[in-house]
C-alpha positions in Angstrom: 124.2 64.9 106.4 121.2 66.0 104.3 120.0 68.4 106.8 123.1 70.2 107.0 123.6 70.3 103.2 120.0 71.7 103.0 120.9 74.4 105.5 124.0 75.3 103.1 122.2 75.2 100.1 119.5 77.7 101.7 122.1 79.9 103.1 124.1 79.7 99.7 120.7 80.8 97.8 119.8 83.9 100.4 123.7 85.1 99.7 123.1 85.4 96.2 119.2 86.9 96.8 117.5 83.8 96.2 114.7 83.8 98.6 116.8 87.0 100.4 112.9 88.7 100.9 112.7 91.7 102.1 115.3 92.3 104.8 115.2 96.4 104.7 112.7 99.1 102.5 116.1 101.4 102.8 118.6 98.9 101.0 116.0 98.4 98.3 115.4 102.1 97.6 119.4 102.9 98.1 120.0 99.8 95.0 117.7 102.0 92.8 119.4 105.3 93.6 122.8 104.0 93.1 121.6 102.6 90.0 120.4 105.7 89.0 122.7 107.6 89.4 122.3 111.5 90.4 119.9 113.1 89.2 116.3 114.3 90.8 114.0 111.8 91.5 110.7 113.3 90.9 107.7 110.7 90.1 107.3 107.3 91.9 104.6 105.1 91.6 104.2 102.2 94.7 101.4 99.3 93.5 100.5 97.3 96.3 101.1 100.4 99.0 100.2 98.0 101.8 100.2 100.4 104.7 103.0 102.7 103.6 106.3 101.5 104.2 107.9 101.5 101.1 105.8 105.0 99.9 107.7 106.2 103.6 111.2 105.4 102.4 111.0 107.1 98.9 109.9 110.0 100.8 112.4 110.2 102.5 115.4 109.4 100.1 114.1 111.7 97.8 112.7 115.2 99.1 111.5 116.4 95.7 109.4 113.4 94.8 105.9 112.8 94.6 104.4 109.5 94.7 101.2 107.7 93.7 100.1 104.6 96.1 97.9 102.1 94.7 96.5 99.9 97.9 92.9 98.2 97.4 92.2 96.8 100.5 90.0 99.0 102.7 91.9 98.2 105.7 95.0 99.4 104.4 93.6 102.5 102.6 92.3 103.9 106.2 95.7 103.3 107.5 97.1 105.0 104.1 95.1 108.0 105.1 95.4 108.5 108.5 99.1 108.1 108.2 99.9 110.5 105.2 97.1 113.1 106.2 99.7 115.7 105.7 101.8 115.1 102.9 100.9 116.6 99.7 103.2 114.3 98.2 101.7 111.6 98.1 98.2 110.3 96.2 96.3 108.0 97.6 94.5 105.4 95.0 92.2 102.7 96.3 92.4 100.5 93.5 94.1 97.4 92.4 96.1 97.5 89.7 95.4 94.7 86.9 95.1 94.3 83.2 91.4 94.6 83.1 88.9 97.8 84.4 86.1 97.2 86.8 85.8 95.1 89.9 87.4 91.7 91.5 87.7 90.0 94.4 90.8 90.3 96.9 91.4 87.4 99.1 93.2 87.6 102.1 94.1 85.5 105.4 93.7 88.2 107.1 92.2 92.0 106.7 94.6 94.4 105.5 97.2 91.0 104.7 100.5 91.7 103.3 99.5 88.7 101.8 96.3 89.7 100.4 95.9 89.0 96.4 93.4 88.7 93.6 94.1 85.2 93.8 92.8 82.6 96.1 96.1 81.6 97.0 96.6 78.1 98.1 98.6 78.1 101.5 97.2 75.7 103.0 100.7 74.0 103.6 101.4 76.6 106.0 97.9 76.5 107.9 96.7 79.9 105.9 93.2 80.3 104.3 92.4 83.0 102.4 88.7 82.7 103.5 88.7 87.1 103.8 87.2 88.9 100.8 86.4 92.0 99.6 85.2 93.6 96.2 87.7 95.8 94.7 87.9 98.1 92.3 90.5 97.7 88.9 92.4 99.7 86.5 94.9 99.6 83.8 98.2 101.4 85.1 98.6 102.6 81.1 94.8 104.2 81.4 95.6 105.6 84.4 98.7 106.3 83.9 97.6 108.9 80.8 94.3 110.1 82.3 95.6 111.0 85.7 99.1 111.1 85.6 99.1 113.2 81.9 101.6 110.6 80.4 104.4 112.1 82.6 108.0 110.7 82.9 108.1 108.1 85.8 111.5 107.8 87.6 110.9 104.4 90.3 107.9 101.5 89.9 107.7 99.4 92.4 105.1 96.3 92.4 104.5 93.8 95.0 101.1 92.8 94.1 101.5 89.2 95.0 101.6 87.4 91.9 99.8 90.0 89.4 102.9 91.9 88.6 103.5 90.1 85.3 99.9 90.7 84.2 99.9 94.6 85.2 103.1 94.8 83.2 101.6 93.6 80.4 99.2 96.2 80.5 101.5 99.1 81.0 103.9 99.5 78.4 103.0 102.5 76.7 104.0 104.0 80.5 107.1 101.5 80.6 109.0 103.6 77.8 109.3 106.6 80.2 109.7 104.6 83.2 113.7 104.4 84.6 113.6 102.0 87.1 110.7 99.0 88.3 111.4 97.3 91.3 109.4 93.7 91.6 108.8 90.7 93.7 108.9 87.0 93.2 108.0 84.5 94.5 105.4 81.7 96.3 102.7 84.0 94.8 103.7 83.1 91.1 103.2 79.4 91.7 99.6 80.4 92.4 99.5 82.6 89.1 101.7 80.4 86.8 104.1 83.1 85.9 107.5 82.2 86.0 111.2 84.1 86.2 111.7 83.2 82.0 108.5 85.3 81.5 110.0 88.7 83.4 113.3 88.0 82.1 112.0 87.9 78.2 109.5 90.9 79.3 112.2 93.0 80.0 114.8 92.1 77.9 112.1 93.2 74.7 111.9 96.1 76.4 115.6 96.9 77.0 115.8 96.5 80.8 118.6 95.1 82.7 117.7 93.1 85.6 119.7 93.0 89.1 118.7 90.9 91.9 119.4 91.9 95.3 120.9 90.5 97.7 122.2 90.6 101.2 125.8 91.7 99.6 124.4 94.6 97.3 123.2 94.1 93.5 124.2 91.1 91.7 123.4 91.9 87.4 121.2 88.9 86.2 123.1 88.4 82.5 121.2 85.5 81.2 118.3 83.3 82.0 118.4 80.2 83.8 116.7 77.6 85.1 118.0 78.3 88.6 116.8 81.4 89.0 113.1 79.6 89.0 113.2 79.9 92.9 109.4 80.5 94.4 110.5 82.1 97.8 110.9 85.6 98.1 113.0 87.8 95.7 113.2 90.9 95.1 114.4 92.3 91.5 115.1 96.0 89.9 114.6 96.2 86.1 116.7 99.8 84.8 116.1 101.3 81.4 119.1 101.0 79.4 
């Protein structure tokens, strides 16, 4: 009996996005358009680039876009390169983003990890070490976001920096009130930072953000906080200015 009431519960949490992960790049991207609404999408910003799959989709769904894709791990950034040789539209930015400038260290399982954080994440549950390091380099997305990007209007954020989205959010709110629409990840990886659901839900709510989750039936608007949305497996959220 309790086996088959912890199969319902998990398939009751994935229909309302709890742990839903990342199923498609394409249904993520088409929840921020149709939350959008028409209008040209014309700056994106991807932290945590990986090797290029979401940076991909919003070229594609929106012609007239450029996009900036942070990725710090030198793996991924050779990958980055050779796979976006050609496209002007995109900008290529080997660094991690964080709320401090300089250098850290990004762990990983393995090289070029989807995983890979500035934590030392502890997975040992599932027979991962995150024995792989590298030095990295830093930034503030507000600095960079004024020195580079000239303060422009930003129309889609994504992060999926395993954990360190919270803390890069922090330091970017001066770029936050021209930003229309951040799309983030929780999950596992916040256990290993400490940062909780409550602590994105009061973020944004300061801020004037409405938060949707999504979920394998489309958008589902997150009203209030509660204690059952502390879930630690994969979730995927889109925060829209108001």
């Amino acid at each position: 009996m309790h086996k088959i009431l912890k199969l319902l519960e998990k398939q009751i949490l994935r229909g309302l996005g709890k742990g839903h992960g990342t199923k498609s790049i394409a249904t993520e991207v088409n929840g921020i358009r149709g939350l959008l609404g028409s209008g040209e999408i014309k700056t994106c910003v991807d932290i945590g680039g990986n090797v290029g799959n979401y940076t991909a989709e919003l070229l594609k769904q929106f012609p007239a876009a450029e996009v900036f894709t942070f990725e710090p791990s030198q793996t991924n950034i050779e990958i980055l390169r050779a796979r976006f040789a050609s496209e002007r539209r995109v900008h290529l930015l080997p660094f991690a983003v964080s709320d401090t400038e300089g250098e850290a260290t990004l762990y990983s399982d393995t090289p070029g990890s989807g995983l890979s954080s500035l934590s030392e994440r502890d997975l040992n549950y599932r027979g991962l070490s995150f024995d792989q390091t590298e030095t990295v380099r830093t930034v503030r997305f507000d600095d960079f976001w004024r020195s580079e990007m000239s303060s422009r209007d930003i129309d889609i954020l994504k992060l999926d920096i395993e954990g360190h989205e919270l803390a890069a959010l922090q330091c970017s709110s001066d770029a936050l009130r021209q930003t229309r629409a951040i799309q983030f990840e929780f999950g596992g990886c916040n256990i290993d930072t400490r940062s909780f659901f409550r602590d994105f839900w009061n973020f944004f709510a300061e801020r004037e953000f409405t938060l949707h989750r999504i979920t394998p039936f489309g958008l589902l608007p997150i009203v209030r906080y509660s204690e059952r949305d502390e879930i630690f497996t994969t979730t995927n959220y889109i925060a829209i200015k108001k």
